[in-house]
BAMI-702754 format. One record per residue (C-alpha): z, y, x; residue number from 1. Coordinates in Angstrom, 1 decimal, decimal comma. Each point is the difference from the previous one (the first is absolute). Layout:
# residues N
<<Z; Y; X>; NUM>
...
//
This chain:
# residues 300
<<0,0; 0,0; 0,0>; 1>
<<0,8; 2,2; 2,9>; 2>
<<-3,2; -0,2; 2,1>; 3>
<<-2,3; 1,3; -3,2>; 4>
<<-2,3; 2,9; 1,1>; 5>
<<-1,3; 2,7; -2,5>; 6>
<<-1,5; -0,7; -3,4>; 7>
<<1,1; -3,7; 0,5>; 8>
<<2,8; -1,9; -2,2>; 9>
<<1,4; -3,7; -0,3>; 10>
<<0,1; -2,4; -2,7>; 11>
<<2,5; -2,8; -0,5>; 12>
<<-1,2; -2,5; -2,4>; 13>
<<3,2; -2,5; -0,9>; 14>
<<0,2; -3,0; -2,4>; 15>
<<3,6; -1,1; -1,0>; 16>
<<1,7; 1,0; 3,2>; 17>
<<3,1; -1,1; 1,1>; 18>
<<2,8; 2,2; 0,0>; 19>
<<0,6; 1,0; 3,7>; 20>
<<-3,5; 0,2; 0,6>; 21>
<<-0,5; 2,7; -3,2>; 22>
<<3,2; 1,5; 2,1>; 23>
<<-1,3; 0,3; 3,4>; 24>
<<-3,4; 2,0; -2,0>; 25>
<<1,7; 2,2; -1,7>; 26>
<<2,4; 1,1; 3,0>; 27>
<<-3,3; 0,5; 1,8>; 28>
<<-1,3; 2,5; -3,2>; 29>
<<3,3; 1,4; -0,8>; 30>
<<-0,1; -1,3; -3,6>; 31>
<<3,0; 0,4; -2,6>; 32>
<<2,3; -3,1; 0,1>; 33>
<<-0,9; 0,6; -4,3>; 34>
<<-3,2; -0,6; 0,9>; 35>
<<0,3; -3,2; 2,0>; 36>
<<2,2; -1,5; -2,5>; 37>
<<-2,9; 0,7; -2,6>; 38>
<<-2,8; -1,4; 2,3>; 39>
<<2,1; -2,8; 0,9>; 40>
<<0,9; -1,5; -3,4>; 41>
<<-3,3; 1,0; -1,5>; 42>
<<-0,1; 0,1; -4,3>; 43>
<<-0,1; 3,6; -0,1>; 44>
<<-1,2; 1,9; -2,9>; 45>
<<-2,7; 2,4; 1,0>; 46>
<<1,2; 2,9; 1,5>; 47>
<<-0,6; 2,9; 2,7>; 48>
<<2,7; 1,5; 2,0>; 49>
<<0,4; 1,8; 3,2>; 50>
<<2,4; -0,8; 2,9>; 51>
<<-0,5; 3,1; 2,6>; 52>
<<-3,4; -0,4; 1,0>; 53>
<<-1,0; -2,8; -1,1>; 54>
<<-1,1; -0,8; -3,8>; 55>
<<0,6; -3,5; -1,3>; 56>
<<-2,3; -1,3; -2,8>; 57>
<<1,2; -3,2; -1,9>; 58>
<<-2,8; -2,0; -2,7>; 59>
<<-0,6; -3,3; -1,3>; 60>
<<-3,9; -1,2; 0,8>; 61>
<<-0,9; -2,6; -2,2>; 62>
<<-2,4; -2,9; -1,0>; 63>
<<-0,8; -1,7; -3,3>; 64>
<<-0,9; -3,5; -0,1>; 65>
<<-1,6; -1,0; -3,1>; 66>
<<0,3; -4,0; 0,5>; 67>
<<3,8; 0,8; -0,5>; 68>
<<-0,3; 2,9; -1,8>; 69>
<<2,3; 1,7; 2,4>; 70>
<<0,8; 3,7; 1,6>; 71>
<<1,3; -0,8; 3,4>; 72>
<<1,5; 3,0; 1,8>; 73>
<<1,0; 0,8; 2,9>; 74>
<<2,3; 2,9; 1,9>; 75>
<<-1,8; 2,2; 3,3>; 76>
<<2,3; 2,9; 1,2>; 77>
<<-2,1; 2,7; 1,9>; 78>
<<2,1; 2,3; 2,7>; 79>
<<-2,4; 3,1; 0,8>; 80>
<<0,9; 2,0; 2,9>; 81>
<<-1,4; 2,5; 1,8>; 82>
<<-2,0; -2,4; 2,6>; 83>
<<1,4; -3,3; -1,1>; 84>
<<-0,3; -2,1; -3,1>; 85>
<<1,6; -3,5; -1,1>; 86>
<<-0,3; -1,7; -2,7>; 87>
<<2,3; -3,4; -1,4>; 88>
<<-1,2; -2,3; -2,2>; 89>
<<1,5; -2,7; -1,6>; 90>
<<-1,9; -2,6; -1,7>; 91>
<<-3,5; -1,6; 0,1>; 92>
<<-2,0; 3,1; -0,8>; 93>
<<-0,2; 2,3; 2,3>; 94>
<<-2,5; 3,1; -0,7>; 95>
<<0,0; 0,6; 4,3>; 96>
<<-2,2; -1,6; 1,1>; 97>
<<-2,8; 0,7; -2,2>; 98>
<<1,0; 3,9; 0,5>; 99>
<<-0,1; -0,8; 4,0>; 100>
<<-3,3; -1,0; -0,7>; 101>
<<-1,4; 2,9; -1,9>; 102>
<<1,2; 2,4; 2,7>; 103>
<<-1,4; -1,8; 2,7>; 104>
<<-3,4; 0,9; -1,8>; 105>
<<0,5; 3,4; -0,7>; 106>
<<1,3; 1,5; 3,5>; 107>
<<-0,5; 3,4; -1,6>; 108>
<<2,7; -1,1; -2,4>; 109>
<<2,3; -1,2; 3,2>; 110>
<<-0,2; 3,6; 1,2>; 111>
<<2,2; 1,6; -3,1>; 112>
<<2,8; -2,1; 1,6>; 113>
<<2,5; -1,8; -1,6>; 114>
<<-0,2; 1,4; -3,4>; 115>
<<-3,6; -2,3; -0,1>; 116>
<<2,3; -2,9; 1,0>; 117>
<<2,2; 1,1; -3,6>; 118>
<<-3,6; 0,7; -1,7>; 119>
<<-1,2; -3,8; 0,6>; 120>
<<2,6; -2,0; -0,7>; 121>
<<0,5; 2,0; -3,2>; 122>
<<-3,9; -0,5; -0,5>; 123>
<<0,0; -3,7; -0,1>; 124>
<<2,9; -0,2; -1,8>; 125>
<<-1,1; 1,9; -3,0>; 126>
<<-4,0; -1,7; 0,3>; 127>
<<2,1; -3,2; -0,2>; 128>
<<1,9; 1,3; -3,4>; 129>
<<-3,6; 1,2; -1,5>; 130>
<<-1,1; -3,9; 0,6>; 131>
<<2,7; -1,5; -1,4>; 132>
<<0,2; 2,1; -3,2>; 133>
<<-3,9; -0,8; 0,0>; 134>
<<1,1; -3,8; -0,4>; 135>
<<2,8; 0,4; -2,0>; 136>
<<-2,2; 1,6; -2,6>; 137>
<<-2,6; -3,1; 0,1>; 138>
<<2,9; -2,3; -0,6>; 139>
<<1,3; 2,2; -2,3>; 140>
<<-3,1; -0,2; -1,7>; 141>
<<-0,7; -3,4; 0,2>; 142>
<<3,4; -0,6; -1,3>; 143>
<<-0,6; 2,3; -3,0>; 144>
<<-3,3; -1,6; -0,8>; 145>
<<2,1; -3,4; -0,4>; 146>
<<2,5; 1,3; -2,5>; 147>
<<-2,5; 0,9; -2,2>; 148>
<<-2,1; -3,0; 0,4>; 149>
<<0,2; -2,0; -3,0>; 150>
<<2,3; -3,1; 2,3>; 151>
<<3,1; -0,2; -1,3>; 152>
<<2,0; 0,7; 3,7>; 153>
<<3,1; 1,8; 0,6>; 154>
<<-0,7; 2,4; 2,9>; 155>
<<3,6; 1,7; 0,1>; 156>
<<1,0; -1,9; 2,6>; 157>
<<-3,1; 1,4; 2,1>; 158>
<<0,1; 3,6; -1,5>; 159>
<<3,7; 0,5; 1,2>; 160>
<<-1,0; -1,8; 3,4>; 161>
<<-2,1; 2,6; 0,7>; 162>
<<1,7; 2,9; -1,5>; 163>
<<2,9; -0,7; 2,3>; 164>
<<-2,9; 0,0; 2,7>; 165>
<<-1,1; 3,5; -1,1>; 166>
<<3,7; 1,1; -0,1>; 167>
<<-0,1; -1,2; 4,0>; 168>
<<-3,3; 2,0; 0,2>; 169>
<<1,2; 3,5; -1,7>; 170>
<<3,2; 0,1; 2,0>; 171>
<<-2,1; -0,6; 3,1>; 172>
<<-2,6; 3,3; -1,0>; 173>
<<2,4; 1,9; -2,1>; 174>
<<2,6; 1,3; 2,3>; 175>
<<-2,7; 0,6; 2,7>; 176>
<<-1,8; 3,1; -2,2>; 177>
<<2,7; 2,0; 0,4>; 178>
<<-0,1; -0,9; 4,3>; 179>
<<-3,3; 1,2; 0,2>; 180>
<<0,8; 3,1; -2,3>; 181>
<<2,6; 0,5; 2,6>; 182>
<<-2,4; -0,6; 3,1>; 183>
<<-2,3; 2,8; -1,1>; 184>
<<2,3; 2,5; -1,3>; 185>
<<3,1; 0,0; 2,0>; 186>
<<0,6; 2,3; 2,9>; 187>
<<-0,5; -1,7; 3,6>; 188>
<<-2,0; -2,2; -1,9>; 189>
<<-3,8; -0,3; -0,8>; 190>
<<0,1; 3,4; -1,3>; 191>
<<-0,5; 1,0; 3,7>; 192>
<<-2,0; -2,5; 1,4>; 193>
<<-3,5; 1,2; -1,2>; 194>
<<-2,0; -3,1; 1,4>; 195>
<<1,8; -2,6; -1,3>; 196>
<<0,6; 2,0; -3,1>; 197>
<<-3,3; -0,9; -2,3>; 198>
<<0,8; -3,9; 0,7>; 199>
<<3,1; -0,3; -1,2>; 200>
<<-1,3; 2,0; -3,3>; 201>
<<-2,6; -2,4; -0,3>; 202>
<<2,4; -3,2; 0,1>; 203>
<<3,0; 2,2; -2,3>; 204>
<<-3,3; -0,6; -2,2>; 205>
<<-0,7; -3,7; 0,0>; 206>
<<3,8; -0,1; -0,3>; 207>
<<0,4; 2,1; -2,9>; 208>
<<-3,3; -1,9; -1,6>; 209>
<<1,7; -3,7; 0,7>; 210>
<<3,3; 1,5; -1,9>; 211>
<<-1,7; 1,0; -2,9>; 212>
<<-2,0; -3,6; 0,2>; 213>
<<3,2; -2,0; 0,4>; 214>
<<1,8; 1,7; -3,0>; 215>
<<-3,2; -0,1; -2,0>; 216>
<<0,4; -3,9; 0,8>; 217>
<<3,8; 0,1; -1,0>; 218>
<<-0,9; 1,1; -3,4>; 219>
<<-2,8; -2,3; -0,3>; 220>
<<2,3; -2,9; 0,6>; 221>
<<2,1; 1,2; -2,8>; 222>
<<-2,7; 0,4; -2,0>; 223>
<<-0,8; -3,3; 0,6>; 224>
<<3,2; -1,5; -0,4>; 225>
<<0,1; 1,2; -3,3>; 226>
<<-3,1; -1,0; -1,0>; 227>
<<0,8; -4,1; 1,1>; 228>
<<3,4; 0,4; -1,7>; 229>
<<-1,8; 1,1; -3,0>; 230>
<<-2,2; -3,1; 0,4>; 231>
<<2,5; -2,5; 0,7>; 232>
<<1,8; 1,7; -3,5>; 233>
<<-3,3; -1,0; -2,2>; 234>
<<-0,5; -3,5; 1,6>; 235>
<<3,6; -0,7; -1,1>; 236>
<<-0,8; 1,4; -3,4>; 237>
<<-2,9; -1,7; -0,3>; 238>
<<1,6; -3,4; 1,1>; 239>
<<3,0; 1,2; -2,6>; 240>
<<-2,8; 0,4; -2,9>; 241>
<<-1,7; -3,3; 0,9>; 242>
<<3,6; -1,7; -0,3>; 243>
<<0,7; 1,5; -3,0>; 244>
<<-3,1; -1,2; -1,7>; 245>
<<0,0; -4,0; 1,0>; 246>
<<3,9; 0,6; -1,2>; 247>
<<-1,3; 0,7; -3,3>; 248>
<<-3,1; -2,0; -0,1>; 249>
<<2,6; -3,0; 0,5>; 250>
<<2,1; 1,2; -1,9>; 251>
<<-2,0; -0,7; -3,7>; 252>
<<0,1; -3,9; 0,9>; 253>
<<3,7; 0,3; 1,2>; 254>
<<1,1; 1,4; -3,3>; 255>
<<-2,2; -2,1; -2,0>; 256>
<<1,1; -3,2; 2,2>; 257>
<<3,4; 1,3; -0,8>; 258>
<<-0,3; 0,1; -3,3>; 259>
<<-0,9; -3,3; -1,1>; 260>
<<2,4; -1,3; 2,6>; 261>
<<3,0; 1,2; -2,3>; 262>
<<-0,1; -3,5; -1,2>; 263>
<<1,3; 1,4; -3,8>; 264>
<<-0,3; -3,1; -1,8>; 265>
<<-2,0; 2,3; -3,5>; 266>
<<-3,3; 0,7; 2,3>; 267>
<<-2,8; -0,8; -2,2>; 268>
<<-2,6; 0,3; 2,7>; 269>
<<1,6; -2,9; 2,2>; 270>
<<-1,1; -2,1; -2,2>; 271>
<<-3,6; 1,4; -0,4>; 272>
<<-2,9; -1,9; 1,5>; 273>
<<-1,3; 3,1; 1,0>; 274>
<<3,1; 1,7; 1,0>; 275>
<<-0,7; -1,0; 3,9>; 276>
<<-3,4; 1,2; 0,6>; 277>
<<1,1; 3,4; -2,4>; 278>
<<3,2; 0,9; 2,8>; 279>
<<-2,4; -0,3; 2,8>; 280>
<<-3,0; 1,6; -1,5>; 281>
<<2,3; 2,8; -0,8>; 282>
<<1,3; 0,4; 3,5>; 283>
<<-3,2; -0,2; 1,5>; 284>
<<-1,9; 2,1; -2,2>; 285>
<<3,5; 3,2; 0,6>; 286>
<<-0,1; -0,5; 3,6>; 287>
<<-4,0; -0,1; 0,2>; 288>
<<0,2; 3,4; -2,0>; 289>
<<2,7; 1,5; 1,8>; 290>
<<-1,9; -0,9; 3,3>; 291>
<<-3,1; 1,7; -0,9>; 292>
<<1,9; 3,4; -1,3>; 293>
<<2,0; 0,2; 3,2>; 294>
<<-3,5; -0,5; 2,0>; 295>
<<-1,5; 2,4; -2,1>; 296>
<<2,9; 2,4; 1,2>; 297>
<<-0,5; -0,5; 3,5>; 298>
<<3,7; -1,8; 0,1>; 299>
<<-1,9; -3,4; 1,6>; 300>
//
């Protein structure tokens, strides 16, 4: 850190570090003991404060995976200085290294200094929120397209899967509007740094946009969840109806059956040679009627 010559700067890229090694790094930058104890346990909301010099940056990168209809996040702590930056990540993804890459193909980028190192991570961080909310919305859609399909599926198990998924998602993008606000307006800030300045608008922008597309999504998930509740309330009242009418259809023979069971010993018809074929003609020809009005109402 000490042998930099002008216009250069340093970047530390670490992945679940161990403790003394995040301690011996931030001696060496003269960063807040607060601010190691946040990099250092990671699930930080995210956030932007300033320690002295040096600004420290905490968001969640993410990645949906639609096989298991899964957000997966992630925690990256960024520590800006004046010619240094590092930046903690805990978890699988890990926005760095595809920021490393874009700056090592845009040198002019490399000369704004370490507030390009800031501008990239955040960059592929927020692309990586536009993609998923892209394929939420397709399963979303998908999903929506099977409720109303005329299968007889319950999907609330799957609808609250993946609005708990979306939950994961909108605290991820949520708290991070406000960051970027932050970034551009506060003093010290980007307010000053003219360069760097029109990037960081440009991803406050997707980040605003993916808000408004993951709460548009939240409400569609309601939406929906209504909607299959409904459904699953007329397939039970449709099964209740269909009950209802076998119940009565059998109900004629029952009562008729139970009629000339009483066994009284004055029934003239038992003794009837047509008393027989009369009973079951009669309860065939009530629950044959009965059957055709309740199809004609839709009831079967």
């Amino acid at each position: 850190m000490r042998d930099l010559g002008d216009g250069e700067f340093a970047w530390v890229r670490l992945t679940d570090p161990a403790e003394d090694e995040l301690i011996q790094l931030a001696a060496e930058l003269s960063l807040h003991p607060l601010a190691v104890e946040d990099a250092l346990h990671g699930r930080q909301r995210p956030k932007r404060e300033r320690f002295g010099d040096v600004l420290a940056v905490a968001l969640k990168p993410l990645l949906y995976v639609e096989e298991d209809t899964a957000v997966e996040t992630g925690d990256i702590m960024i520590f800006m200085g004046p010619h240094s930056v590092l930046t903690v990540s805990h978890g699988t993804i890990d926005p760095c290294a595809e920021a490393a890459r874009r700056l090592e193909a845009d040198p002019q980028m490399l000369r704004i200094g370490t507030w390009a190192v800031l501008h990239a991570v955040l960059d592929v961080a927020v692309d990586a929120y536009s993609d998923a909310a892209r394929r939420v919305r397709a399963t979303l859609d998908r999903l929506e397209d099977e409720v109303f399909s005329t299968s007889r599926v319950d999907h609330t198990p799957a609808i609250y899967s993946l609005k708990r998924e979306v939950r994961e998602f909108r605290d991820a993008v949520q708290p991070l509007v406000p960051v970027l606000q932050g970034l551009l307006d506060g003093p010290g800030e980007a307010a000053v740094q003219s360069k760097i300045a029109p990037y960081l608008r440009d991803v406050a922008d997707h980040v605003h946009r993916t808000n408004s597309e993951v709460r548009t999504l939240d409400e569609l998930l309601d939406s929906v969840l209504g909607a299959q509740q409904a459904r699953v309330g007329t397939w039970q009242n449709d099964d209740m109806r269909r009950i209802s009418a076998w119940a009565a259809i059998f109900a004629i023979p029952t009562m008729v059956a139970g009629v000339y069971g009483m066994n009284f010993e004055h029934m003239p018809e038992l003794g009837w040679t047509y008393g027989y074929p009369l009973a079951v003609g009669l309860m065939a020809l009530a629950s044959f009627a009965l059957y055709r009005a309740f199809r004609h109402n839709g009831w079967l």
